[in-house]
C-alpha positions as CSV (number, residue, x, y, z in Angstrom):
1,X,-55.4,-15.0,-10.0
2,X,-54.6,-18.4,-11.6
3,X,-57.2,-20.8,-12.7
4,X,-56.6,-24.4,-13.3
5,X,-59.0,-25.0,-16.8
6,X,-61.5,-27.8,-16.0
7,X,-61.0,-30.6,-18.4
8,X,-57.8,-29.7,-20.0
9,X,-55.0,-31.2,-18.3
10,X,-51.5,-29.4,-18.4
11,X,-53.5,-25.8,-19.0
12,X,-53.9,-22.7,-16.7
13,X,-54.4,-19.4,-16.9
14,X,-53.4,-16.5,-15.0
15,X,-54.7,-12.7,-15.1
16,X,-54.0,-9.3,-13.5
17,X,-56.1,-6.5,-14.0
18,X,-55.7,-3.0,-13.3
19,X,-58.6,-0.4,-13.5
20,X,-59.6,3.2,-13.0
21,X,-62.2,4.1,-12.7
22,X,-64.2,7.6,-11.8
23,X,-67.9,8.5,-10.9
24,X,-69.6,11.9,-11.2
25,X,-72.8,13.2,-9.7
26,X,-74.1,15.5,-12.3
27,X,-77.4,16.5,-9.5
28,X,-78.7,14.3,-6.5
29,X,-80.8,12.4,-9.3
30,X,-78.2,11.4,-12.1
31,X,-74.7,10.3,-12.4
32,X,-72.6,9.2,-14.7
33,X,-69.5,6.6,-14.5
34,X,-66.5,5.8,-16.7
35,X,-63.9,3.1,-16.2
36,X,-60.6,1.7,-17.8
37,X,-59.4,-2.1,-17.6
38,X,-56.7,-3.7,-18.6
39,X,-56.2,-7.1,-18.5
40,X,-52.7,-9.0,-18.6
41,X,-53.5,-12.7,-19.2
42,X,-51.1,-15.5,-19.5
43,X,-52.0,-19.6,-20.5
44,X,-49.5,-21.8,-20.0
45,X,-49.6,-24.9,-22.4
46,X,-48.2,-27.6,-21.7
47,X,-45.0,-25.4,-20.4
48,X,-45.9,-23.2,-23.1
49,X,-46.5,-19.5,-22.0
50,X,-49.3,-17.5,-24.5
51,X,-49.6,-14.1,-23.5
52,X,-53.5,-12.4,-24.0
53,X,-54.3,-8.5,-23.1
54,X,-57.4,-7.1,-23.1
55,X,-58.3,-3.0,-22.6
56,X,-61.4,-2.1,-21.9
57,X,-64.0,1.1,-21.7
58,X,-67.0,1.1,-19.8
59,X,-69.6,4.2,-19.3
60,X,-72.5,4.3,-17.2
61,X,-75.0,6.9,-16.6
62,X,-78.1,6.3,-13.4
63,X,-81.1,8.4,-13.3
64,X,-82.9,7.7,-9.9
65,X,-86.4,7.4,-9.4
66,X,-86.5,7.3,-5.7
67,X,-84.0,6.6,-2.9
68,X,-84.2,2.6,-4.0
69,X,-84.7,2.7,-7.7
70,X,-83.4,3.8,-10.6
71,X,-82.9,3.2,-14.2
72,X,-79.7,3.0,-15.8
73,X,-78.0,2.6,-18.8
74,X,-74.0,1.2,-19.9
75,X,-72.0,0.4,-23.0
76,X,-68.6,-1.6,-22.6
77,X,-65.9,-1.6,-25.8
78,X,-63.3,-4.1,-25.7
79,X,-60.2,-4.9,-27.7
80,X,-57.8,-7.6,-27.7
81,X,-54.3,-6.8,-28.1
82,X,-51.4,-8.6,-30.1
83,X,-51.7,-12.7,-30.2
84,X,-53.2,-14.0,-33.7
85,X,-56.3,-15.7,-33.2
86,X,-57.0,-13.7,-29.4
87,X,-60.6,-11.9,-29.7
88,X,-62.5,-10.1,-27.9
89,X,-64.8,-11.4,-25.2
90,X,-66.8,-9.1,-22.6
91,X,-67.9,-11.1,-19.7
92,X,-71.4,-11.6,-19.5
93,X,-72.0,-10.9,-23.6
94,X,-73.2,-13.9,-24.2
95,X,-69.9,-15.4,-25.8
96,X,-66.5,-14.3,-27.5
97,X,-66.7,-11.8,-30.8
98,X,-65.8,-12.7,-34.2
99,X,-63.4,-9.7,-33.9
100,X,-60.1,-7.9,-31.8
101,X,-63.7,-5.6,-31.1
102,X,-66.6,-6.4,-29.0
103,X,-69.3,-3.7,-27.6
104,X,-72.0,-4.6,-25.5
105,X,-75.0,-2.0,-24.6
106,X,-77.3,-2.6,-21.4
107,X,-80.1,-0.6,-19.7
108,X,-82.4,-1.6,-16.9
109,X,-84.9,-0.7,-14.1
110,X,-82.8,-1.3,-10.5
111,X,-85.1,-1.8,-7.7
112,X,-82.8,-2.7,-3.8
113,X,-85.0,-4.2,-1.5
């Protein structure tokens, strides 16, 4: 995938990802999920070539209600690897960490209509 940055002329960015990932019914009501990204990103500068990689942990765990609802619950850890200055950044956190680190927690109510 190679994205074209809006606004910065001469920059793009380009990313593979490759993930496993596993889900396990414990009973008919709950299961829980795990899954492993890593990211190899490249930015080319101005014919400069900046290489970012990410890896990243996610775990899930879904308790259903009914056939359509349940309530669930996930944490995501992230770390960037190598460049000086690269930091962590899950998407959908709100921005990028201070850190190489980032976690983000989430639970919620899922209704499908």
């Amino acid at each position: 995938m190679v994205f074209d940055i809006a606004g910065a002329p001469g920059v793009s960015a380009r990313a593979n990802n490759y993930e496993v990932n596993a889900k396990y019914n414990v009973t008919p009501a709950i299961s829980a999920g795990l899954a492993y990204t890593f990211t190899d990103g490249r930015l080319y500068v101005n014919g400069e070539n900046v290489t970012q990689r990410w890896h990243q942990l996610g775990l899930q765990g879904n308790y259903a209600l009914s056939k359509r609802t349940d309530i669930y619950a996930e944490a995501v850890y992230q770390h960037a690897q190598e460049e000086e200055g690269l930091n962590a950044a899950i998407f959908g956190a709100g921005g990028a960490s201070s850190t190489r680190n980032q976690v983000a927690v989430a639970a919620g109510l899922r209704h499908r209509f």
